[in-house]
C-alpha positions in Angstrom: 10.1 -26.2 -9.7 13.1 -25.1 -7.1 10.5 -23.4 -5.2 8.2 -26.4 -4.7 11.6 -28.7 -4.0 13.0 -26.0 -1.0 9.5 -26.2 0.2 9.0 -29.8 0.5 12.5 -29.7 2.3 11.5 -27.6 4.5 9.0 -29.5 5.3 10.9 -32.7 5.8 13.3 -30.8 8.5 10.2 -29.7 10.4 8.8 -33.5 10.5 11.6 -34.8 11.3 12.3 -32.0 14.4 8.5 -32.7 15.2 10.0 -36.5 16.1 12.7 -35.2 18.2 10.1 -33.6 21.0 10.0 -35.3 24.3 7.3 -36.8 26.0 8.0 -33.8 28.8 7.9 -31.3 26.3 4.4 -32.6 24.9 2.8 -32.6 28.4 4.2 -28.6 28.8 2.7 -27.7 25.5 -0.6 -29.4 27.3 -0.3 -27.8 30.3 -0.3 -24.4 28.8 -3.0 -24.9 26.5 -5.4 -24.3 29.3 -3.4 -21.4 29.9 -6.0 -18.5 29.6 -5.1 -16.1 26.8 -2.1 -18.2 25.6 -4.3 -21.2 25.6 -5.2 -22.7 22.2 -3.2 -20.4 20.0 -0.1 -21.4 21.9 -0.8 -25.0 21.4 -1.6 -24.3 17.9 0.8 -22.6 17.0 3.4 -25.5 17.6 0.6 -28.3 16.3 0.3 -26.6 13.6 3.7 -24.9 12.5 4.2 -27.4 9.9 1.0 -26.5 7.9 1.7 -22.3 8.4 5.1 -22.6 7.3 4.5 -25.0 4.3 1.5 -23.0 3.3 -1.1 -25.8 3.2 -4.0 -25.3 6.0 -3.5 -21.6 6.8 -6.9 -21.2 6.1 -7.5 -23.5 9.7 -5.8 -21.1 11.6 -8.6 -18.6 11.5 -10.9 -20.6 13.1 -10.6 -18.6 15.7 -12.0 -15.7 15.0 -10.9 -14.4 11.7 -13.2 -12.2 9.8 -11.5 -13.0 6.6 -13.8 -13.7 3.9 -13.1 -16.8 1.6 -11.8 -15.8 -1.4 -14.9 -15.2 -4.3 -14.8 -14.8 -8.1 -16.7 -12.2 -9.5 -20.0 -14.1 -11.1 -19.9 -14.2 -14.9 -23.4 -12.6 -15.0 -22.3 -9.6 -12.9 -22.7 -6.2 -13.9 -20.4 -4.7 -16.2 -18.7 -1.5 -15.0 -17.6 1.1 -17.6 -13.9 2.5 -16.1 -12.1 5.5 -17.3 -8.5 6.2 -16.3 -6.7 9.4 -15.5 -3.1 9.1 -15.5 -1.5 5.9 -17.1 2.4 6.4 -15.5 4.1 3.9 -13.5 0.9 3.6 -10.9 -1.8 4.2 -13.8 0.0 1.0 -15.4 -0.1 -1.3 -12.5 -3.4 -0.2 -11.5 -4.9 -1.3 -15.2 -2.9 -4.8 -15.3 -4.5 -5.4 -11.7 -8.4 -4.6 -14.0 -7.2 -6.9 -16.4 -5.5 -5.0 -18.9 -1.7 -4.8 -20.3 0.0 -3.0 -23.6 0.6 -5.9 -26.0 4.0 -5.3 -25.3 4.5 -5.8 -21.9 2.3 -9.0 -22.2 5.0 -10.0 -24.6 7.9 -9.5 -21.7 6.3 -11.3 -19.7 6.4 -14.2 -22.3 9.4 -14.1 -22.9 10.8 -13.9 -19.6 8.5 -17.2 -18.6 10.5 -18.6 -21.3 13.9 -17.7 -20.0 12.8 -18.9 -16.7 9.8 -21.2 -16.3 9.9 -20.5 -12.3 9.1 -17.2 -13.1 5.0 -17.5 -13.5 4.1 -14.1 -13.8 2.9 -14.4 -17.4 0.5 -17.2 -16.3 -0.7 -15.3 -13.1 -1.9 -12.5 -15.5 -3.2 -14.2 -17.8 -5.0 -16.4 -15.4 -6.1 -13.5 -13.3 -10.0 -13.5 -12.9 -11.9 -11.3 -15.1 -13.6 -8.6 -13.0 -16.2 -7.8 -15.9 -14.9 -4.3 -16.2 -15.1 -2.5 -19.6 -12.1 0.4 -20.1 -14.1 3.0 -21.8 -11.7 6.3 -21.3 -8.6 6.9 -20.8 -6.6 10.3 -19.6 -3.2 11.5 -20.2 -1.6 14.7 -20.9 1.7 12.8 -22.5 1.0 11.3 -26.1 2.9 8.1 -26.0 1.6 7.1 -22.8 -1.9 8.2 -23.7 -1.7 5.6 -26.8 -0.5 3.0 -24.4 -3.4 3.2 -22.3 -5.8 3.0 -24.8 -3.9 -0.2 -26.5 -4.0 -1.3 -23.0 -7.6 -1.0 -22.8 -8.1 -2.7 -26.0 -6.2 -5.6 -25.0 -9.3 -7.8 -23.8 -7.5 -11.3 -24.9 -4.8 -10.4 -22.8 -2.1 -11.0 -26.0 1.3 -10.1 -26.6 2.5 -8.2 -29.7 0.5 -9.5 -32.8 -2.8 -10.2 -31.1 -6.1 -9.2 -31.5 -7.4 -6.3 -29.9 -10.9 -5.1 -29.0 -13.0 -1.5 -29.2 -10.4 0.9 -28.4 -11.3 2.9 -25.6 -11.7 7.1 -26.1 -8.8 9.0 -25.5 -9.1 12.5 -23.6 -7.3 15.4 -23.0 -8.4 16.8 -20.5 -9.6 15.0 -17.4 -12.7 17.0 -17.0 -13.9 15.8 -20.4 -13.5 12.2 -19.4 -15.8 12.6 -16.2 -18.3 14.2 -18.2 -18.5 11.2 -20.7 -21.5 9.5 -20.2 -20.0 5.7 -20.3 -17.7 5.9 -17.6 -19.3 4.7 -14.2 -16.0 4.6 -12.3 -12.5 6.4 -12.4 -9.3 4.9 -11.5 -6.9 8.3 -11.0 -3.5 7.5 -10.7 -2.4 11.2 -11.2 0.7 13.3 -9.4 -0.1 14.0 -5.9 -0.7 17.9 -6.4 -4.2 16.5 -8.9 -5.7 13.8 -6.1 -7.9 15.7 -4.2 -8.9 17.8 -7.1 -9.5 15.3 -9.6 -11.3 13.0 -6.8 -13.7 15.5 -5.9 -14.7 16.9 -9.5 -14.7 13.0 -10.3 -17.9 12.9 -7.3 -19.5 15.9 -8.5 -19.6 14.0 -11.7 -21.3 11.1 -10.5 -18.2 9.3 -10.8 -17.4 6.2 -8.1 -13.4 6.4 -7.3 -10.7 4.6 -6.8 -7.8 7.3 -5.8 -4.0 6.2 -5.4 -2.5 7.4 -2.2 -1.9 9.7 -0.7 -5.3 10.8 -0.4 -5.2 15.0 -1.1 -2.2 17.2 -1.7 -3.2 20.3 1.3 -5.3 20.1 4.6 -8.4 22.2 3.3 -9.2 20.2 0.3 -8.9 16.8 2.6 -11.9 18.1 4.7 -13.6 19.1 1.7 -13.0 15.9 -0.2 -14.4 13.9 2.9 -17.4 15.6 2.8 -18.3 15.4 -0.4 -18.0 11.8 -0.5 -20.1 11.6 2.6 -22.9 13.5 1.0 -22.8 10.8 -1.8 -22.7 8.0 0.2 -24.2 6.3 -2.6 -21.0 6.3 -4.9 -17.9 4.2 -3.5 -15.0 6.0 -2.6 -11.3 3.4 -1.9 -7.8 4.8 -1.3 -5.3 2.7 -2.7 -3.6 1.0 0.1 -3.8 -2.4 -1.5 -2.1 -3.1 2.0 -5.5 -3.6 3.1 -5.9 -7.0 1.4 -2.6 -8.8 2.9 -3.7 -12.0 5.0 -0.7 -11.3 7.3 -2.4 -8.4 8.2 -5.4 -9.8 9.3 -3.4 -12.5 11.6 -1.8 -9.6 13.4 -4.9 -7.6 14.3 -6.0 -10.8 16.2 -2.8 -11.9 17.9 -3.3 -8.3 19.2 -6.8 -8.4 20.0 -6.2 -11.6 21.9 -3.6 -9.4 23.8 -0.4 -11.6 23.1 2.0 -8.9 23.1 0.7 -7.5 26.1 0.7 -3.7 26.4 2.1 -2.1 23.2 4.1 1.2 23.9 6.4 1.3 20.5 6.1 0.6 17.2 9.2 1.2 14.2 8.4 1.5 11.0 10.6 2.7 8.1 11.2 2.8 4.2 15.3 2.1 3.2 16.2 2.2 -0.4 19.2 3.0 -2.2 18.3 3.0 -6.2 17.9 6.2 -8.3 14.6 4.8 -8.7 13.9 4.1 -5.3 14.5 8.0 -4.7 12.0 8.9 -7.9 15.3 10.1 -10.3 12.7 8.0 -12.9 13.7 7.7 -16.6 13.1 10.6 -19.3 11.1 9.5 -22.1 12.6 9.9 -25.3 9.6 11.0 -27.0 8.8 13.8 -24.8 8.8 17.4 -25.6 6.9 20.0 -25.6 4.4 19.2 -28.3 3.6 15.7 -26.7 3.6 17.1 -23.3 0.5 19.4 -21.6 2.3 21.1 -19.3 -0.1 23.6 -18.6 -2.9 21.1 -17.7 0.6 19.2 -15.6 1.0 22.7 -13.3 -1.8 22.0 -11.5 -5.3 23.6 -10.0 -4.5 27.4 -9.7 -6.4 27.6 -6.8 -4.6 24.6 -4.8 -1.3 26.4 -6.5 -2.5 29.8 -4.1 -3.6 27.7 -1.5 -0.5 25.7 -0.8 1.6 29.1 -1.5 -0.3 31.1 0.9 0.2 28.6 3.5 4.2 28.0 2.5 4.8 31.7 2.7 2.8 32.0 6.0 4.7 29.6 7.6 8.1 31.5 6.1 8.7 28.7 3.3 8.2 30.5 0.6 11.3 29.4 -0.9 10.2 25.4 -1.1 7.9 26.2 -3.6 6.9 29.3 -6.6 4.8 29.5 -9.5 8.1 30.0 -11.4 9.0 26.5 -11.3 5.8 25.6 -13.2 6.1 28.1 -15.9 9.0 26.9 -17.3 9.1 23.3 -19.0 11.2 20.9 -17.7 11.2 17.4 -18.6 13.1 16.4 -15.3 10.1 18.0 -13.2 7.7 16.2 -15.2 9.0 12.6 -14.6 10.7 13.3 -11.7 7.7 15.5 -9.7 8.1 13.6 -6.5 11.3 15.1 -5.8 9.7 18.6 -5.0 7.0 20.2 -3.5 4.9 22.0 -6.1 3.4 18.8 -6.8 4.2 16.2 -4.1 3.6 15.5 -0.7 7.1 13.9 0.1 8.5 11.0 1.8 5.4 11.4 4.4 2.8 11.2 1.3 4.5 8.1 -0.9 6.1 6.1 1.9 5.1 6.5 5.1 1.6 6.9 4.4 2.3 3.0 3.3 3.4 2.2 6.9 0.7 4.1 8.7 -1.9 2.9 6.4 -0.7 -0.9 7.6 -0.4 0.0 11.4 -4.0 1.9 11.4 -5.5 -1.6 9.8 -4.0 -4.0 12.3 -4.6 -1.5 15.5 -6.7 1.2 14.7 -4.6 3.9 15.7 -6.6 6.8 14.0 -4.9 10.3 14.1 -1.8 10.7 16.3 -1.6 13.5 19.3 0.9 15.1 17.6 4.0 14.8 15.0 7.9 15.6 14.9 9.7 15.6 12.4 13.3 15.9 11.4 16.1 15.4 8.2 16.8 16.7 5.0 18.3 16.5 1.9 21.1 14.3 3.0 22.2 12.4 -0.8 20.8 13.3 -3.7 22.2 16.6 -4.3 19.9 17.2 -7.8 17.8 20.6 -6.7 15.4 18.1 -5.4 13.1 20.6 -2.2 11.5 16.8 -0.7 13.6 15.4 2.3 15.8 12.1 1.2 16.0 11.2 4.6 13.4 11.6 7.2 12.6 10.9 11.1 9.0 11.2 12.1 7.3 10.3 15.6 3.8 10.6 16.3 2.6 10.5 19.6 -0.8 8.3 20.5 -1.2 9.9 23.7 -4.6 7.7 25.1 -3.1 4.7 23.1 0.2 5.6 25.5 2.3 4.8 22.7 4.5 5.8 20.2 5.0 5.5 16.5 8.3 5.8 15.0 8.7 6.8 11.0 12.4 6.4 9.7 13.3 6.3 6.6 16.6 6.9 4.0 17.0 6.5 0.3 20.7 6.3 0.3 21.1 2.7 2.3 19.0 -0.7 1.5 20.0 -2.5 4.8 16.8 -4.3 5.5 14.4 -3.3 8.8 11.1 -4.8 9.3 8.2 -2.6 11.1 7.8 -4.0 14.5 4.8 -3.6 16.9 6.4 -3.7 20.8 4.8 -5.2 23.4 5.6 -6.2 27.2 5.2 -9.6 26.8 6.6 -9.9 22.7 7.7 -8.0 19.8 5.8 -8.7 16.5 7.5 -8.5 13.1 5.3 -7.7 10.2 5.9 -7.7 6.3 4.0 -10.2 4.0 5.2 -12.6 6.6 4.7 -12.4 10.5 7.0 -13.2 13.1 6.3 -13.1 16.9 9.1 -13.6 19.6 8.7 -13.5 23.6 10.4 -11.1 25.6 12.5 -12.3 28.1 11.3 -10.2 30.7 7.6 -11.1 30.0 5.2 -11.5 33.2 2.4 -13.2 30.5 5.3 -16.1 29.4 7.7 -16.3 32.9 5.8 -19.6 33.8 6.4 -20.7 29.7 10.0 -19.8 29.9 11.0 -21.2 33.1 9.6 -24.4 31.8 11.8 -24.0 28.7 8.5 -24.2 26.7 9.3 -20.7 25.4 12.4 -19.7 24.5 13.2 -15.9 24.6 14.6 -14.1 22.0 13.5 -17.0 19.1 10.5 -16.8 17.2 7.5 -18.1 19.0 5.3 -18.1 15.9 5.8 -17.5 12.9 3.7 -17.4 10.1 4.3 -17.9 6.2 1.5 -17.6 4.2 3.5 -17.7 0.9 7.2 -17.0 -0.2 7.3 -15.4 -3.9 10.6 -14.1 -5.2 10.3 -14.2 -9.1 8.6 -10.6 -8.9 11.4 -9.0 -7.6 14.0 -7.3 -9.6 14.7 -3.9 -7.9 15.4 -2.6 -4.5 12.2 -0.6 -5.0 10.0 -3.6 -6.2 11.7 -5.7 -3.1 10.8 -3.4 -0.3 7.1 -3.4 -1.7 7.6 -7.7 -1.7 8.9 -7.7 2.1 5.9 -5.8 3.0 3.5 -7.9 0.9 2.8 -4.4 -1.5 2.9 -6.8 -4.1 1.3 -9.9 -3.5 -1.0 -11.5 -1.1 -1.6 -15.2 -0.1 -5.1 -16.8 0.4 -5.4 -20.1 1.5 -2.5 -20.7 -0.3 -3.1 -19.0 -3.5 -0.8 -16.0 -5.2 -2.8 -12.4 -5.5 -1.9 -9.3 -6.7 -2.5 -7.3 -3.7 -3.5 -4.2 -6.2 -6.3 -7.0 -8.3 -7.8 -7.6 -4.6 -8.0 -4.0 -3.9 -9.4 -2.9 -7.2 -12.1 -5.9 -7.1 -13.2 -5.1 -3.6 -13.9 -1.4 -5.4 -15.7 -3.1 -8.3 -18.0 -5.6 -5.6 -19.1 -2.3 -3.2 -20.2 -0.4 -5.9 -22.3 -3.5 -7.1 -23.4 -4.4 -3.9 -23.9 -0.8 -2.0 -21.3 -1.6 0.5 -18.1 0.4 1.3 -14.6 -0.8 0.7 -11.7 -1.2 3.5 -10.0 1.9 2.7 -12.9 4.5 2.5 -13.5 8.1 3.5 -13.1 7.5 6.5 -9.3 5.9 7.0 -8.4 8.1 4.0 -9.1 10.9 6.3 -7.2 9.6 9.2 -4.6 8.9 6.6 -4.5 11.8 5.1 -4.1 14.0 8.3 -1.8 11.8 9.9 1.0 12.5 6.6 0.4 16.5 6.7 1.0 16.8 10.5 4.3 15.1 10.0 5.0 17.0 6.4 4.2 20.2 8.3 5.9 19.3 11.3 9.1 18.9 9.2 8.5 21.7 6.9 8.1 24.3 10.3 10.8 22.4 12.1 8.2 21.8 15.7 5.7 19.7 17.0 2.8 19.5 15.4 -0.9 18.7 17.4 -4.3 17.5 16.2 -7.0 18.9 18.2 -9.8 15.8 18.1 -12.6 18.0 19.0 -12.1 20.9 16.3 -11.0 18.5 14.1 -7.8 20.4 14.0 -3.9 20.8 13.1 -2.8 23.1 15.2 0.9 24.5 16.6 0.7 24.2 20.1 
């Protein structure tokens, strides 16, 4: 394969560089391998470059301190878990191909494009993906034609294109509520518009129900207290946000480069979302078999009492004119497949994207909830009645962290910025691939770079845990594969970072343990997106209060 070839030539540079080091430039690497902090990673890093970049003994790396777990398959004896699903649109669809389970017909694409191109192995990653020893027993979907595609989903056990044999077809629903009070279904996976999550999620506990919840985590502030609560009063049934973010191995390097204090004090970090697609900004295709009759828009409007909720608090704050119970009365197929372009049903840039870049930042330093928020933009491009911002500026404040994150983010340009965490001593660039370069003004590396053992301004390490390109086809699907939303590495192997997030779900609710994305960071996640949603709704500052557990103005 051309992969395997640019990798081995790779590989063949960096041996033959490795012979082109002098004997002087051997005894410096020594010399600062006793260097305290620097020590044994700096050595390592330029021992070992060969195997991080070529992706054969990453593992090794974490031999100094890593609380990665090896990779382990679910056992074939292990208990079966009955799943219904609740919304089977574009995120419903990825999130049952990462159980397992594909419409005979995308199976089939995927054939056929492994024929057109046998470097493309996505065909032979599905079907080879481990079996999680999940049984689709529900599914839940207010439009017909994607409500039979989940259920031919569910039946497609063999994992067989068009022609194959399918198994018991799961029950279809129409009405969520009706799914959570079926007695087969252990788990939920809801994959709903942002205005259901917190609703569904917390009628899905009350039902006994363990759940997995796409992000963002709740739709207003009240029902994100109430939803924490009510999963903390059933500790006994596992709760995971989908950040699949949380499985990326690059991830886990970062946190303990940072830990180890290598960047020195951290006072900025930049983060951002660019895309420039009609689907990157959510103008998604309109079915051609929707309509009225295949449609349930009244069950699509929403919870009336999150409806008067979120109203009273938009015409309180003088927004009244964002959002109206007009707008849901009246049909319209645009709204329907385009929902994340307005506020009666989602949470905004804040909720889709940059709850994605928080998400990342909290894992790797535990920021929690900012100080405060500020906000700024508008919408800048995509002049379609659209009420959600196109382009948006967000900084939160970390005032006892004494540092600053910055959000930025447009939907009209693709030019390519990676999030970067600042420190005194060096800069670290992180994405499915991590990159760390010295500063030449650091105090921890002067010694380093007046020996010329460090050079400022060029990547000091940088780590490669896997390269994978055959996925991406879109802007959209290319800024998710630059910031490993698609696919993780471990020890070398290809994952669907989704698959790992889903099984983690599927081996806490076996085991009694809690997943990496719980209550808990959902909460801090949660919070974190409506300060900044607020503070650009009410155009000021907005504060948390840690002791009331509070948004407040001022």
């Amino acid at each position: 394969m051309e992969e395997e070839k640019e990798i081995n030539n790779r590989k063949e540079d960096k041996d033959s560089s490795a012979n082109e080091f002098s004997q002087g430039r051997r005894d410096a690497l020594k010399v600062i391998a006793t260097v305290p902090v620097l020590g044994a990673m700096a050595y390592g890093v330029y021992r070992k470059k060969k195997a991080e970049n070529t992706n054969r003994n990453a593992a090794e790396m974490f031999r100094f301190g890593s609380k990665v777990a090896p990779y382990s398959p679910t056992s074939s004896g292990a208990q079966v878990i009955r799943v219904g699903i609740i919304g089977f649109g574009i995120r419903g669809t990825q999130l049952m191909q990462g159980l397992g389970f594909a419409t005979p017909e995308y199976v089939e694409n995927l054939i056929e494009q492994s024929r057109i191109n046998s470097a493309n192995t996505r065909y032979q990653d599905f079907v080879e993906q481990e079996d999680l020893r999940v049984e689709i027993t529900a599914v839940c979907d207010i439009f017909d034609t994607y409500a039979e595609a989940a259920v031919n989903a569910g039946a497609n056990i063999h994992r067989e294109g068009v022609g194959g044999t399918l198994g018991s077809k799961p029950r279809r629903y129409r009405h969520y509520k009706e799914l959570l009070a079926a007695p087969d279904v252990d788990a939920v996976v809801i994959a709903s518009p942002d205005h259901w999550h917190g609703t569904m999620a917390m009628d899905a506990l009350r039902a006994g129900k363990h759940v997995y919840l796409e992000k963002p985590m709740t739709w207003t502030v009240p029902e994100t207290y109430e939803l924490r609560s009510l999963s903390r009063s059933n500790p006994h049934l596992v709760f995971q946000l989908g950040h699949q973010n949380r499985q990326i191995e690059a991830y886990e390097r970062a946190r303990q480069i940072i830990e180890k204090g290598l960047l020195g004090r951290i006072s900025l970090i930049e983060t951002g979302t660019n895309r420039n697609d009609p689907n990157g900004a959510w103008v998604y295709p309109i079915h051609k078999d929707a309509n009225p009759k295949t449609i349930d828009w009244k069950q699509f409007e929403g919870d009336p009492d999150r409806i008067k909720e979120y109203m009273d608090y938009m015409t309180s704050a003088g927004l009244s004119g964002y959002v109206g119970p007009e707008s849901r009365d009246k049909f319209s197929l645009e709204r329907f497949f385009r929902w994340r372009c307005w506020w009666d049903y989602s949470t905004g840039l804040s909720g889709d994207l940059l709850t994605h870049e928080y998400d990342a930042m909290n894992q790797i330093l535990h920021l929690g909830i900012p100080s405060s928020a500020s906000s700024s933009g508008g919408v800048y491009f995509f002049k379609d009645g659209r009420t959600v911002p196109d382009v948006l500026q967000t900084v939160f404040e970390f005032k006892q962290r004494e540092l600053t994150m910055l959000y930025s983010a447009t939907l009209a340009s693709q030019f390519s910025r990676s999030r970067k965490i600042m420190g005194h001593d060096a800069t670290m660039e992180v994405g499915n691939t991590l990159t760390v370069t010295v500063d030449p003004r650091s105090e921890q590396y002067r010694t380093q770079i007046e020996q010329g053992v460090v050079k400022p301004g060029e990547p000091f390490y940088t780590y490669i845990p896997g390269q994978s390109v055959d996925a991406v086809s879109t802007a959209t699907e290319r800024y998710f594969a630059e910031r490993g939303l698609l696919y993780s590495f471990i020890s070398g192997k290809r994952y669907n970072t989704t698959f790992l997030h889903l099984k983690e779900w599927l081996e806490c609710i076996r085991n009694g343990t809690q997943p990496s994305c719980s209550i808990d960071q959902g909460f801090e996640e949660a919070i974190t997106a409506h300060m900044g949603t607020r503070a650009y709704l009410e155009g000021r500052t907005m504060y948390w209060d840690k002791d009331k557990e509070q948004i407040t103005r001022e």
